[in-house]
C-alpha positions as CSV (number, residue, x, y, z in Angstrom):
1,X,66.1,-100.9,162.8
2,X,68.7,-99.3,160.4
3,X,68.0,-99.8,156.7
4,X,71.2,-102.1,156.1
5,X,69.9,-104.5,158.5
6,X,66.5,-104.3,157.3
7,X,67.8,-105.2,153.6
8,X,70.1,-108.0,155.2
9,X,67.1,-109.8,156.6
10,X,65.0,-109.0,153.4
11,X,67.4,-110.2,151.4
12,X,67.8,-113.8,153.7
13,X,64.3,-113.6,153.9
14,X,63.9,-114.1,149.9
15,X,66.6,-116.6,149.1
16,X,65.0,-118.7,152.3
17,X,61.4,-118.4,150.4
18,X,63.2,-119.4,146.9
19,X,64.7,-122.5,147.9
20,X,61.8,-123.5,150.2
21,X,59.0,-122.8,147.4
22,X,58.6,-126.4,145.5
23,X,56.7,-124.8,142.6
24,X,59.7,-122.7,141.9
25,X,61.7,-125.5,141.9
26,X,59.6,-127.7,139.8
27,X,58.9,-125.4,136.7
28,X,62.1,-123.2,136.5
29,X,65.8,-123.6,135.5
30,X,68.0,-120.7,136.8
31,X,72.0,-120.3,136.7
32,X,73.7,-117.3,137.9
33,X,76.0,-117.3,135.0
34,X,75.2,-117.2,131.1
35,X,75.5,-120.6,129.5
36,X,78.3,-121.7,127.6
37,X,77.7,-122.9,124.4
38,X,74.3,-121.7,122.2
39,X,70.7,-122.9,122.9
40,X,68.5,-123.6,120.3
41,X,65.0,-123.0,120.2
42,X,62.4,-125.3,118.2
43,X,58.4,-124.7,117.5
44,X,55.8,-125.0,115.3
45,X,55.9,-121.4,114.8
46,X,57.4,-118.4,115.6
47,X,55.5,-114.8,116.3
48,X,58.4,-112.1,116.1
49,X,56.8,-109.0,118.0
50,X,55.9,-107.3,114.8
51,X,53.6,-108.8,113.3
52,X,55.7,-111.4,110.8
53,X,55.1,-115.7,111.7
54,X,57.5,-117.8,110.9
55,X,56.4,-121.3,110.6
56,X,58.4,-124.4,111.9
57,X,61.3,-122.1,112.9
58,X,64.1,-121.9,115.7
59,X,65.6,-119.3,117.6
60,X,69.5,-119.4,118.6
61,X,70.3,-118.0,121.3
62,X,74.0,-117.4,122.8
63,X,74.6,-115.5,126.4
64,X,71.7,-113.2,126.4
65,X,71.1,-112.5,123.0
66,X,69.5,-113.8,120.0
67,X,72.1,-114.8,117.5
68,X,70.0,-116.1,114.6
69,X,66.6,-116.9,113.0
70,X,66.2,-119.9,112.0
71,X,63.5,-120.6,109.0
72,X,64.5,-124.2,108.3
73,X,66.5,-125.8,111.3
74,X,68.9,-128.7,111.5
75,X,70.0,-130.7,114.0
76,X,68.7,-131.4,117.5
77,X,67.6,-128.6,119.0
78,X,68.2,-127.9,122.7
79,X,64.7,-127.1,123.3
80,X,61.9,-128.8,121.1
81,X,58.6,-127.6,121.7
82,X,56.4,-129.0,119.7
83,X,53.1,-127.8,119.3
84,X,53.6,-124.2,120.7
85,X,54.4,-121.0,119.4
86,X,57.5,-118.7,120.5
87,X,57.2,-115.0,121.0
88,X,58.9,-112.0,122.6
89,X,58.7,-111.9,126.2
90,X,55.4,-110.5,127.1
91,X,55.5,-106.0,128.3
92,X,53.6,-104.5,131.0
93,X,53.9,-100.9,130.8
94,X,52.1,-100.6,133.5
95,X,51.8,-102.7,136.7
96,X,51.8,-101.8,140.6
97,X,54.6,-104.9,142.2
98,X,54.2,-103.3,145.5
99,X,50.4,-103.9,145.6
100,X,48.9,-106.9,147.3
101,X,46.5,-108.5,150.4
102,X,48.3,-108.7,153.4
103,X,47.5,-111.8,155.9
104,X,43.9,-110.8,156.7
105,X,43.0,-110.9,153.4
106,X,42.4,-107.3,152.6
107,X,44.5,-104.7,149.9
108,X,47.7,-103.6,152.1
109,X,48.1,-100.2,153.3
110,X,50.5,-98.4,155.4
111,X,49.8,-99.0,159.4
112,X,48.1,-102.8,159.4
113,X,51.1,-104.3,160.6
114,X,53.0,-105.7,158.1
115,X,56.7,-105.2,158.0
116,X,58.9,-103.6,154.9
117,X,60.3,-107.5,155.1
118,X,57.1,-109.0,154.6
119,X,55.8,-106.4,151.9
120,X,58.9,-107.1,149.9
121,X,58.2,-110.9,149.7
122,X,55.0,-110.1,149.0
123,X,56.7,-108.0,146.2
124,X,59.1,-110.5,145.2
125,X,55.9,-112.9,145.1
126,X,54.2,-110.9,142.8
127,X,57.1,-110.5,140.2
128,X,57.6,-114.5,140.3
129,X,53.7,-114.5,139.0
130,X,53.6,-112.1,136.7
131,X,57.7,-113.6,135.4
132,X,55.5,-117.0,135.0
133,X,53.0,-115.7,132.8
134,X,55.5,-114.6,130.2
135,X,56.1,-111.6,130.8
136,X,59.4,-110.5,131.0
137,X,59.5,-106.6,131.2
138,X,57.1,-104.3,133.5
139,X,56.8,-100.7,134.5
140,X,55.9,-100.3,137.6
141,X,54.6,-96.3,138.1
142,X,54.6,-95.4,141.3
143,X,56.6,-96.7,144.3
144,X,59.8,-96.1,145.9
145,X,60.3,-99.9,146.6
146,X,60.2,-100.6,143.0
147,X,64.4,-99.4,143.2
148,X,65.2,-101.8,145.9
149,X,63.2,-105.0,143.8
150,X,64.7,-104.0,140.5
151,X,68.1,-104.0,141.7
152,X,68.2,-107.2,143.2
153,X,66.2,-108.4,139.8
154,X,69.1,-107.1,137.7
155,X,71.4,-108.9,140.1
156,X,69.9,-112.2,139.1
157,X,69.2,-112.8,143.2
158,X,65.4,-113.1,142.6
159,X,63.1,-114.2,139.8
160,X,61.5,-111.6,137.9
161,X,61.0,-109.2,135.0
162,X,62.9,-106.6,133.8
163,X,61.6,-103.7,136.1
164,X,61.7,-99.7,135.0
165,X,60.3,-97.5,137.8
166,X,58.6,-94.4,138.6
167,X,59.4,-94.2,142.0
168,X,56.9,-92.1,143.9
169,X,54.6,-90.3,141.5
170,X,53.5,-87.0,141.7
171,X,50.0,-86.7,142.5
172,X,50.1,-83.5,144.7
173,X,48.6,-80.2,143.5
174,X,50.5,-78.4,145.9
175,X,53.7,-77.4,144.7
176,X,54.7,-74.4,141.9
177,X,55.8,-75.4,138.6
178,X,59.8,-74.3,139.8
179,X,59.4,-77.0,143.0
180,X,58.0,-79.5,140.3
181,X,60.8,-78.8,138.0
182,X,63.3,-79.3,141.1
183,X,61.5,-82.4,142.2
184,X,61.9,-84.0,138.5
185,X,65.9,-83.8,139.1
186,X,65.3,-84.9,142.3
187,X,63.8,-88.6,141.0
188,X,65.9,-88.4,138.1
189,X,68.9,-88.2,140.7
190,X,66.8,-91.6,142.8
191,X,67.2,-93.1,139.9
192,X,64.2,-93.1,138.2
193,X,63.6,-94.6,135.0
194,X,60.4,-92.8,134.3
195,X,58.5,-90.0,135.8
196,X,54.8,-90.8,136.7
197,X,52.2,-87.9,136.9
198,X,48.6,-87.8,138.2
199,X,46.8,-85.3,135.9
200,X,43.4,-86.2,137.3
201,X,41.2,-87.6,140.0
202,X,40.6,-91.4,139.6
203,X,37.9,-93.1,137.8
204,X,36.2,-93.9,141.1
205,X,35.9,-90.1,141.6
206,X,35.1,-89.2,138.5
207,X,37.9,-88.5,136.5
208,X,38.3,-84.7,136.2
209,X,41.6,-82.4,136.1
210,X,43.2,-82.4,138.9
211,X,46.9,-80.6,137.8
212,X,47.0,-77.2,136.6
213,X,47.9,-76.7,132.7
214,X,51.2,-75.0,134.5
215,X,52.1,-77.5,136.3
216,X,52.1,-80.1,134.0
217,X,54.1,-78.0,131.6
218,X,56.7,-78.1,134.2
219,X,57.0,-81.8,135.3
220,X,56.6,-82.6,131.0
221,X,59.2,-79.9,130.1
222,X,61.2,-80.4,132.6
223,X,61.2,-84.5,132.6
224,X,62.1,-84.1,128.9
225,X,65.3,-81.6,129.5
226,X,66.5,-84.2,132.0
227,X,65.9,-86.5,129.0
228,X,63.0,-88.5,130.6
229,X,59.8,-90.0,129.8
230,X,56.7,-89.2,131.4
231,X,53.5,-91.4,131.5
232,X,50.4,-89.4,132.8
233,X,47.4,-90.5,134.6
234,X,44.4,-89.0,132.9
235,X,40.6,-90.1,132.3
236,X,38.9,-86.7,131.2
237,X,38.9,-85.4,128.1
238,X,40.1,-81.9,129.4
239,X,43.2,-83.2,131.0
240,X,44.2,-85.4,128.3
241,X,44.3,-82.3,126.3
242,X,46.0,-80.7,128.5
243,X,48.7,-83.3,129.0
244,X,49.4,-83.8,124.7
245,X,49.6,-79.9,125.2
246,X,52.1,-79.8,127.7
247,X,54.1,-81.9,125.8
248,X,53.9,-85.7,127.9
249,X,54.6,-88.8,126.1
250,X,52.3,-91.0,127.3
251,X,48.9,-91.1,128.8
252,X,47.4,-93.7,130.9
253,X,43.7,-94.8,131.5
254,X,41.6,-92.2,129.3
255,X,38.3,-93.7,130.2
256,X,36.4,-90.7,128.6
257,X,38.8,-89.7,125.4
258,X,36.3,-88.8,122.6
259,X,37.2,-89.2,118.9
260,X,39.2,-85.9,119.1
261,X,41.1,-86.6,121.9
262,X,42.4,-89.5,120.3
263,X,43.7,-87.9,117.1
264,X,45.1,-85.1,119.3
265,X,47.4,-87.7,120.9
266,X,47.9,-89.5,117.3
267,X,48.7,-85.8,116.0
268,X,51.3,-85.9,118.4
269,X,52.8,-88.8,118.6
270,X,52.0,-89.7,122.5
271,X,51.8,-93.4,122.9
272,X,48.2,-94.4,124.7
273,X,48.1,-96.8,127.0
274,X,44.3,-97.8,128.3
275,X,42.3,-100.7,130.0
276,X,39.7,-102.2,129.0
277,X,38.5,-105.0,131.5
278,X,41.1,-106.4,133.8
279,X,41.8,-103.6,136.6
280,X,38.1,-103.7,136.3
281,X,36.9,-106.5,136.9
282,X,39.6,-107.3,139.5
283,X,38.8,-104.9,141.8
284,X,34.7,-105.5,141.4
285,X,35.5,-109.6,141.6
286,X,37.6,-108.6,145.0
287,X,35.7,-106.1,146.2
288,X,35.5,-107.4,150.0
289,X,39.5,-107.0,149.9
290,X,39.0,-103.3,149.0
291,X,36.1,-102.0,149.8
292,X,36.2,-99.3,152.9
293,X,39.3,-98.5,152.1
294,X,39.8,-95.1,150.7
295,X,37.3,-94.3,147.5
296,X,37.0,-98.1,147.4
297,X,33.4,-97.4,148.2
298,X,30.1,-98.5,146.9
299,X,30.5,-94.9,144.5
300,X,33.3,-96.1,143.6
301,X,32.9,-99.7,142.5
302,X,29.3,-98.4,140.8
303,X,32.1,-96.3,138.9
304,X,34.3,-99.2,138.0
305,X,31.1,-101.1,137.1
306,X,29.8,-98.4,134.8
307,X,33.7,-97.8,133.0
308,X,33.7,-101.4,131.8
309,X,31.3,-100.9,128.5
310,X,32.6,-97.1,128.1
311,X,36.2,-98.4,128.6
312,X,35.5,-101.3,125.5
313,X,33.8,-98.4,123.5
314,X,36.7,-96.3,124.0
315,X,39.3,-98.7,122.8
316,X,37.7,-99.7,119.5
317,X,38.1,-96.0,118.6
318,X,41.1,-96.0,119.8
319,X,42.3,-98.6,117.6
320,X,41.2,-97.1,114.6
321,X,42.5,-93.9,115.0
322,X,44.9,-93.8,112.2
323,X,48.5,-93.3,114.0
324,X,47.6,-93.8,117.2
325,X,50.6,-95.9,118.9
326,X,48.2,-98.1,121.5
327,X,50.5,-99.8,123.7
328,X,49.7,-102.5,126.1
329,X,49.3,-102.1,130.4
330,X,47.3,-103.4,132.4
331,X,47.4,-101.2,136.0
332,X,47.9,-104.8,137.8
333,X,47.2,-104.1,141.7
334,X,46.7,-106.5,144.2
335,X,45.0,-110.2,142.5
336,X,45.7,-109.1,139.1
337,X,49.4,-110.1,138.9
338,X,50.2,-113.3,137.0
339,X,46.8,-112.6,135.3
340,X,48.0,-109.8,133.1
341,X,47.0,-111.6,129.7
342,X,43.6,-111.3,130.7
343,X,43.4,-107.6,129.3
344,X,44.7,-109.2,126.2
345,X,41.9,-111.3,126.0
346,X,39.3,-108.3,126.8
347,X,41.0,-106.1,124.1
348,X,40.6,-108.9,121.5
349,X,37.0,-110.2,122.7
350,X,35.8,-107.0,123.9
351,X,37.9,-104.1,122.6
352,X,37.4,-105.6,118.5
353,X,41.1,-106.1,118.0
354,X,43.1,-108.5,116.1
355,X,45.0,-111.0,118.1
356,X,48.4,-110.4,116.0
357,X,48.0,-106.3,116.6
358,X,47.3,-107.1,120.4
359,X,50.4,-109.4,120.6
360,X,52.3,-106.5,118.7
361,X,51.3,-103.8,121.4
362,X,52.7,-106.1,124.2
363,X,55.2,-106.8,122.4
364,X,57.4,-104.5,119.8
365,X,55.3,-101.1,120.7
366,X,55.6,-101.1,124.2
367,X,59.2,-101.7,124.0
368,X,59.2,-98.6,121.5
369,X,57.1,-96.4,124.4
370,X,60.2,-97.6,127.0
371,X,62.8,-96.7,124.7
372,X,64.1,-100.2,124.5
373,X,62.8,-101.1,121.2
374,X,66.6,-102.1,120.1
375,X,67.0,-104.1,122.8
376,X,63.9,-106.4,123.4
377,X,60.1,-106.9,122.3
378,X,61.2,-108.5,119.0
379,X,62.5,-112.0,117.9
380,X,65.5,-110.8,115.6
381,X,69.3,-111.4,116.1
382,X,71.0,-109.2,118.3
383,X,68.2,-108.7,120.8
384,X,67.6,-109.8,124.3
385,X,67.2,-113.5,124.5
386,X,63.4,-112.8,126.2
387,X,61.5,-115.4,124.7
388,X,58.1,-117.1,125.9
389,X,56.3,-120.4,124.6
390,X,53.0,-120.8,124.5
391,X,50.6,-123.8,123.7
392,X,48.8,-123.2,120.4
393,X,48.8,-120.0,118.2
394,X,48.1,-116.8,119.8
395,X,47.8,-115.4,116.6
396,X,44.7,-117.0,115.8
397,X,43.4,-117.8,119.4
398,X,44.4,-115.1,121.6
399,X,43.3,-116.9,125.0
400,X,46.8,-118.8,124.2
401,X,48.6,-116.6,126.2
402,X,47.0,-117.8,129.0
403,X,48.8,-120.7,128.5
404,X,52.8,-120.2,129.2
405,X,55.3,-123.2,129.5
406,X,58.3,-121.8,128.4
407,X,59.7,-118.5,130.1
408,X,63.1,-117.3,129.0
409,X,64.4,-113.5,130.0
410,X,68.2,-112.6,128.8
411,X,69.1,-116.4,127.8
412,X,68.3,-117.7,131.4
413,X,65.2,-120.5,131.4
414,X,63.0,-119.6,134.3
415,X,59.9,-122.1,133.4
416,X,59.9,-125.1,131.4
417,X,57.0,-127.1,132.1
418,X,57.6,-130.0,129.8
């Protein structure tokens, strides 16, 4: 079947499971055009993204921008929310769309059956979730469907965050730095938003360097002349260094970083993005849906068990290095999306930080990381209208953010539960 008739039955295939989906229709107002007049915005408080609460405020919004801040509000607001707190739309700089459990109730792979049709609802699915828990802008590293889903995103055809992509990621050892260098135009020419590297094994084998020092020079250097970010996939200590060496912006995971790993990535200025519990515990609370399937093994998950008090550990230090920009991702797979707060929870409960400075990494500093930090991840006027109500204060009671009744992503309302 040629790829235009695949994506015309895709695309019927969505809009069929949009209108036939009754939660979707009872918790979500959606126009395809920008409304007309301004919306305004009323709640007990207001948490702008950067740290700064602004008590029985309102937010205007006009098209899909923030016009004004308001501290004392007149009038009859359009939305009154009473008892709730507005924020910035929630960022995951790093979640996997494409992964999820096909019909048999195990974690999909290529070759058990299911069509590119049915893997994209099943992507579509997943960025309805994780658009219902508030969170309005995600990276997903790694997948080459990721271009078709954030296009038709954009488009305003299907519900979902903001999307930046990797595509495919490079993970393979194989080629010289010059065919690294040529592949990093190559993405950049996909279209690419990011480029996504795998500088060592995964946790579940153990972590070490996997990428020579050369090579990573190469994709860094080279993603950086083509004016690129790069976000690298790294748990040991040695190809951390290596990575802040070869000049990478941003470094995933880090299980294992010691003290001076983390003020050689606050030295220079790379944004860290670990986990502390929610990939984790989601792949050791499915494990039946995983297990046997690649290094999902009973090594592995003795791994995953075992990183869970080193990972905590890890991000209190991590926290307290002075300068170090910790940003917020959660490496959602398969039963994690729509649960992405959770590792908000875990790094205030388990990981020792303040609920404000975790709201602020999900917020204003991941939007920094993304290069987007003038256009979203803050409540101020001329920003994206991405804004997200929850019940209570977050700032005070982090499990809040669990609860999400008002979703709004570039002025349109795509949950409003009261």
């Amino acid at each position: 079947m040629s790829r235009v008739a695949i994506s015309g039955m895709l695309m019927r295939s969505l809009l069929l499971l949009v209108a036939a989906t009754p939660l979707f229709a009872q918790t979500r107002t959606m126009t395809n055009s920008t409304p007309a007049g301004p919306i305004v915005i009323r709640a007990d408080r207001i948490i702008d993204g950067r740290g700064k609460v602004i008590s029985g405020g309102a937010i205007v919004v006009t098209g899909d921008k923030i016009t004004a801040v308001e501290t004392a509000p007149k009038g009859v607001p359009t939305y009154d929310l009473e008892g709730m707190t507005l924020l910035p739309g929630l960022i995951d700089a790093h979640s996997h769309l494409s992964w999820y459990f096909n019909r048999q109730g195990r974690y999909h792979t290529r070759g058990d059956g299911d069509t590119p049709v049915e893997s994209m609802l099943s992507m579509a699915g997943n960025a309805y979730a994780t658009l219902m828990a508030g969170f309005t802008t995600i990276q997903s590293p790694g997948d080459p469907a990721d271009k078709d889903l954030r296009e038709w995103i954009a488009m305003g055809q299907i519900p979902g965050p903001r999307v930046l992509t990797s595509l495919a990621p490079f993970s393979s050892t194989r080629p010289s730095p010059d065919s690294l260098r040529a592949l990093v135009r190559q993405r950049k020419a996909q279209g690419a938003d990011v480029i996504k590297i795998f500088a060592s094994a995964s946790i579940r084998d153990g972590g070490a360097q996997t990428m020579s020092d050369e090579q990573l020079a190469a994709l860094c250097g080279e993603a950086k002349a083509q004016g690129m970010r790069t976000m690298v996939h790294a748990h040991s200590i040695a190809s951390i260094k290596a990575s802040v060496a070869a000049g990478c912006d941003q470094i995933e995971h880090g299980v294992f970083a010691d003290q001076e790993t983390l003020k050689l990535m606050a030295d220079h200025g790379v944004y860290f993005d670990p986990q502390v519990c929610l990939v984790f515990r989601n792949y050791l609370d499915n494990r039946a849906k995983f297990e046997g399937i690649g290094n999902y093994n009973e090594e592995g998950f003795a791994a995953m068990e075992k990183a869970l008090p080193i990972a905590a550990a890890m991000y209190n230090k991590a926290i307290h290095t002075p300068g170090l920009k910790v940003i917020f991702g959660t490496d959602a797979v398969a039963g994690a999306h729509g649960r992405n707060a959770e590792e908000l929870v875990c790094r205030v409960h388990d990981g020792g930080q303040s609920p404000m400075d975790a709201i602020t990494s999900a917020t204003s500093l991941t939007a920094e990381s993304m290069h987007l930090g003038n256009e979203i991840g803050t409540i101020a006027p001329g920003m994206q209208a991405d804004i997200i109500a929850v019940a209570g204060d977050p700032s005070k009671d982090i499990t809040a953010l669990r609860r999400v009744d008002f979703v709004m992503k570039g002025g349109t309302v795509y949950k409003n539960v009261r």
